[in-house]
Phi, psi and omega in degrees: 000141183292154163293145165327118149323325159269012159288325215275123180264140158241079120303289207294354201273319205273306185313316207272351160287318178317295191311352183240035168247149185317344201233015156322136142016320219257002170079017168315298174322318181312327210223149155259357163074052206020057168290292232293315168290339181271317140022286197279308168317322151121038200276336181207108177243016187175158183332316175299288170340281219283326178295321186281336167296293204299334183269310178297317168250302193302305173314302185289339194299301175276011182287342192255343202206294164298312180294311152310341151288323157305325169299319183257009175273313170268004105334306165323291173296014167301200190277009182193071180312114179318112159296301174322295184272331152291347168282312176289000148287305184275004156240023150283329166291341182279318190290348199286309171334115167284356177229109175356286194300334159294325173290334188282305206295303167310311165307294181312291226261338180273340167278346181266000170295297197297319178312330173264357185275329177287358187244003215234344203213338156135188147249161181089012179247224216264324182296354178295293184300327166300322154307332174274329154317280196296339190268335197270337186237026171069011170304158180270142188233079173326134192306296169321319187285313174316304167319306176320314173290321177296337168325285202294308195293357191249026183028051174261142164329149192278016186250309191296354177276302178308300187306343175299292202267357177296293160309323185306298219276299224288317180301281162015265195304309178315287149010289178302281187331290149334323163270340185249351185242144164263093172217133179274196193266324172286324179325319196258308191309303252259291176315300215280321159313347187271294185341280183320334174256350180259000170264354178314283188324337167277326173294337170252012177260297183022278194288019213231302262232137185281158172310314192306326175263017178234137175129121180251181178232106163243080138249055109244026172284322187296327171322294167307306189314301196325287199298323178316302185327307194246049194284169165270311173243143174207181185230341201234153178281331201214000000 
């Protein structure tokens, strides 16, 4: 039986929105997570293009990769914290990545997230000591692992943290998509809810899924991240 509603604190819900508004801290708005090279490749040249990525690849893709690591990362991140096993997440989050600039793009945006979650939620709680940990033993501190910790420290559930981190990457590419594409607001809302409801079904496979089933093979997005690296031209850092 469920708990009373009025026992249930929705404290962590108005915080855990923060983290997911566009112009939060974390240098997100900066990267296309390499959309801006499959662009220039003409790999997503419209709305159709784009429709066909974000579902076809990038959903089952964090389904693979981000979400199941955030999951077991705030599994992890409890009340008496797996050290061990968050350390070995976040460098399984940095290897899953295929290209320097993505991993650098990941790397960035989870350090500066956890880094402003201690100034922004306080010092001396978990997201401190996962910094003082990772900085004293070189972890990489991968966005998706981040999100978790930052999760775990605002005491939101392990399902609002995945939709948490489900929304960030896909509103992310759109976003991004927008700058590089003619595509308007209803055009991108309209995509990023389907995108968002066909991510339903990962979210709940997530915490379920063996280690043994994460990681996928795109190269060519990794191809595309590559040649971005070195473009003539950008709009994006990743």
């Amino acid at each position: 039986m469920s708990e009373p509603a009025a026992n249930v604190s929705a404290a962590w819900i108005a915080r855990l929105l923060q983290t997911t508004d566009s112009f939060y801290p974390t240098g997100t708005y900066a990267h296309s997570f390499g959309l801006e090279g499959l662009v220039q490749a003409g790999a997503v040249r419209d709305r159709a293009t784009l429709r066909e990525s974000l579902l076809g690849q990038v959903v089952p893709q964090l389904g693979l990769t981000e979400l199941p690591l955030a999951a077991r990362a705030w599994d992890a991140a409890g009340a008496a914290p797996d050290w061990e096993t968050l350390r070995a997440l976040c460098e399984l989050g940095a290897a899953l990545r295929g290209t320097r600039e993505l991993r650098a793009a990941s790397a960035a945006i989870g350090a500066q997230r956890l880094d402003f979650a201690v100034t922004v939620h306080g010092a001396g709680g978990l997201a401190e000591e996962f910094n003082r940990r990772a900085a004293a033993g070189g972890w990489p501190r991968p966005s998706c692992v981040a999100a978790a910790i930052e999760g775990r420290a605002l005491g939101a559930p392990r399902e609002a943290v995945l939709a948490a981190v489900l929304y960030g990457a896909l509103s992310a590419l759109v976003a991004a998509a927008v700058k590089l594409l003619r595509l308007g607001q209803n055009a991108s809302h309209t995509l990023l809810a389907e995108a968002l409801a066909a991510g339903e079904a990962e979210i709940a496979a997530a915490p379920g899924r063996a280690l043994e089933e994460v990681g996928t093979f795109n190269p060519w997005w990794d191809i595309a991240s590559a040649r971005h690296e070195t473009a003539d031209f950008r709009l994006f850092i990743s």
